[in-house]
Structures are given as C-alpha cells and as structure tokens.
C-alpha positions in Angstrom: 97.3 123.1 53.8 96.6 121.4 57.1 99.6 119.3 58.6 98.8 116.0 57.6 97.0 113.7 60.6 99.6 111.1 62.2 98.8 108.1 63.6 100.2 107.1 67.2 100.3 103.6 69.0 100.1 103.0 72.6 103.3 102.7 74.5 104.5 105.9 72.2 105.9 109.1 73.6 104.3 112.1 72.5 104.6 116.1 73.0 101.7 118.0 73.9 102.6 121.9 73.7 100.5 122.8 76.6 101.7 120.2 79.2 104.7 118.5 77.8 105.8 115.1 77.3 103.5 112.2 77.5 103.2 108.7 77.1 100.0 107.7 75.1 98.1 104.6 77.3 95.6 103.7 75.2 93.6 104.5 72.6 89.7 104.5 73.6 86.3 105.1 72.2 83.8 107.2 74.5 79.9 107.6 73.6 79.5 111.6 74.4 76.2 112.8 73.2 75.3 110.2 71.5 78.6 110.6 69.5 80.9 107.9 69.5 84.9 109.9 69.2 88.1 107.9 69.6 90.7 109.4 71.9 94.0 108.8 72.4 94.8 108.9 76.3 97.9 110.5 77.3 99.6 110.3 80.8 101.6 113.2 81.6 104.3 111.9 83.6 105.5 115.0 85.3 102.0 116.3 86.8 99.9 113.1 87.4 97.9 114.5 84.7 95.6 112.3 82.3 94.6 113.4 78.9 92.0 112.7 76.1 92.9 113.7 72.9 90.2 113.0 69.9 91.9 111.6 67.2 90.3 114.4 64.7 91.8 117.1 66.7 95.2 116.1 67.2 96.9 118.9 65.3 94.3 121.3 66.1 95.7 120.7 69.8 98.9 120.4 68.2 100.4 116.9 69.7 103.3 115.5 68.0 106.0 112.6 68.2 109.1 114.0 70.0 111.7 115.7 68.1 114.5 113.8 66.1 117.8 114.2 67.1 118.7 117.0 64.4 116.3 119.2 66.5 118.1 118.7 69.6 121.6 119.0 68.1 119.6 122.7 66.9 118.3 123.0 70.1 122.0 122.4 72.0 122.9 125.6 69.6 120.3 127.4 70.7 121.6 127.0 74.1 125.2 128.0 73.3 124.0 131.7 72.0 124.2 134.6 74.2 121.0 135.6 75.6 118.9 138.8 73.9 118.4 140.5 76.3 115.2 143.1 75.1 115.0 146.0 76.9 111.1 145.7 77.2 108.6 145.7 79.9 108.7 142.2 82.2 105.3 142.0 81.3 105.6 141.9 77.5 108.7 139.7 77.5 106.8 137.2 79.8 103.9 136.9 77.8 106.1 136.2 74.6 108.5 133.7 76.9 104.9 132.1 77.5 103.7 132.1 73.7 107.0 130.2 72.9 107.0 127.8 76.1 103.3 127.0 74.9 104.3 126.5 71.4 105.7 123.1 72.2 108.7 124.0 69.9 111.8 122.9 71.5 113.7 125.4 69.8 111.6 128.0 70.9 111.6 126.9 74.6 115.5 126.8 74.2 115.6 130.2 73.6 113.5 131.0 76.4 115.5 129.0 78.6 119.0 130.5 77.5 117.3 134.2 77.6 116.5 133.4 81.5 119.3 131.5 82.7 121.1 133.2 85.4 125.0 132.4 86.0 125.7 133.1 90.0 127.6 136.1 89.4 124.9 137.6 87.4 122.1 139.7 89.0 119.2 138.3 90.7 115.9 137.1 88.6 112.1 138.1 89.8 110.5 135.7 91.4 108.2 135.4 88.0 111.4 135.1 85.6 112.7 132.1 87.9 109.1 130.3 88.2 109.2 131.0 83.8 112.7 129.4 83.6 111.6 126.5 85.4 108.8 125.3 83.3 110.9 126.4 80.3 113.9 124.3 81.5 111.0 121.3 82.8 109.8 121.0 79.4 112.9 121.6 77.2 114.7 118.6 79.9 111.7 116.5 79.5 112.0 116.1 75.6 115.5 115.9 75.5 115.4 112.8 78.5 112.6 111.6 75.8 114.8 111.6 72.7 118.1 110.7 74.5 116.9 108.3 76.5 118.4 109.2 79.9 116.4 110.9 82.7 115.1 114.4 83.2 117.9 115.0 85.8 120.3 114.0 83.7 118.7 116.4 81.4 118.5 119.2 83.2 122.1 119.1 84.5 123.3 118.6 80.6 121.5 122.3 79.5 122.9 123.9 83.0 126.0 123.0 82.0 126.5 124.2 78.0 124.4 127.2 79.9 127.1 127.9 82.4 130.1 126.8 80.0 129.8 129.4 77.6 
C-alpha cells in the first residue's frame, strides 16, 4: 500500500530527504512535452536551491510535512544515547551514515549525528566523518528550527549541548 498522497499549500514548510527543509513558493503548472504536470516549487533555504516537485511524485521523491513534536521529543532521545560505535570499515559506516542522512528521517539522522559527535577530549575525526557530521547536524538543526520555531543556530547549539551533557 502506497503512502497516501498529501496535499501541501504555499507558504508551508516541507522536508525533502535529499536536501532538507523547504518552504513550498508556489504551486505551478509547466507544459513539458506537450504534457501539462503541476509542481509544487520548493525553495531550499539553506543552499539557494529551487525545486520542482510534480505533484504525482511526491512520495516517490519522498517530501513530507515536518515532524510533530513527538518525533523531536524521540529524536532529543536519540541524542542522549551513547554512540555505537561499529568497529567496521570508514567506508561501510559512511555509506550507511549517508543512507540514513538521505532518508530524511530525523530519527535516523539523530543517530548519525550522536554516532559522530566528538567531545574535545575525545580523539580527532577524519576530515570525511567531520564534513558527514555537518550535513547530519545541518539537517537534523534545520527541522528542529522548523518545528520549534527558533533558528538553526539556536538549533544547532541546543543538540551540541544534550551531545556534550551526557
């Protein structure tokens, strides 16, 4: 059974797994082909990046409202686990890091984000697990601002600290 098709309205903040949070602009028709399709248009505020959804592949693509605040309070417990640490190849562990950040699944990204997180005292990350944290920590801070209404800043500094505080 195919997740059922929701409708969003301009002005609306939206998730798309493979970029982030958006805001959806409008909602447009464009003649491709002879083919009139209805997109939704979503501005991706963090990388000046303009989307075009078509309305019939929304959940193929996988875009979704922003998670309720249930999910977050999950996600903040996510956050306050200690990190598995998997004794497995970098290579292996980044591409499953990058299946979850992908996912769009704040729970997942947590995870990721917790598993990365370096306190000072700890030992140095690769240049690739810091570039991973910070899209991890971008687009788990980006959702939360979303759903909290504050800032990504603000954001950012709340998961750094339950990160460092526990």
């Amino acid at each position: 059974m195919s997740p059922k098709k929701v409708d969003f309205s301009v002005g609306e903040t939206v998730v798309y797994p493979k970029h982030g949070v958006g805001e959806i602009t409008q909602i447009e028709t464009l003649e491709i082909a002879n083919i009139k399709t209805k997109f939704y248009v979503v501005k991706m505020e963090q990388s000046k990046l303009t989307i075009r959804v078509p309305l019939d592949k929304q959940n193929e693509v996988g875009l979704r409202k922003v998670s309720n605040k249930k999910i977050i309070n999950e996600v903040y417990d996510v956050l306050k686990l200690k990190p598995k640490i998997r004794r497995i190849m970098w290579s292996r562990r980044a591409q499953e890091y990058d299946t979850k950040i992908f996912s769009g699944d704040p729970i997942k990204i947590a995870e990721v984000v917790r598993d990365l997180f370096r306190k000072n005292t700890q030992s140095e990350q690769s240049y690739s697990e810091r570039q991973m944290f910070q899209v991890a920590i971008e687009r788990l801070a980006r959702e939360l601002a979303a759903v909290e209404k504050t800032d990504y800043f603000q954001s950012t500094e709340k998961i750094e600290n339950i990160l460092r505080n526990k």
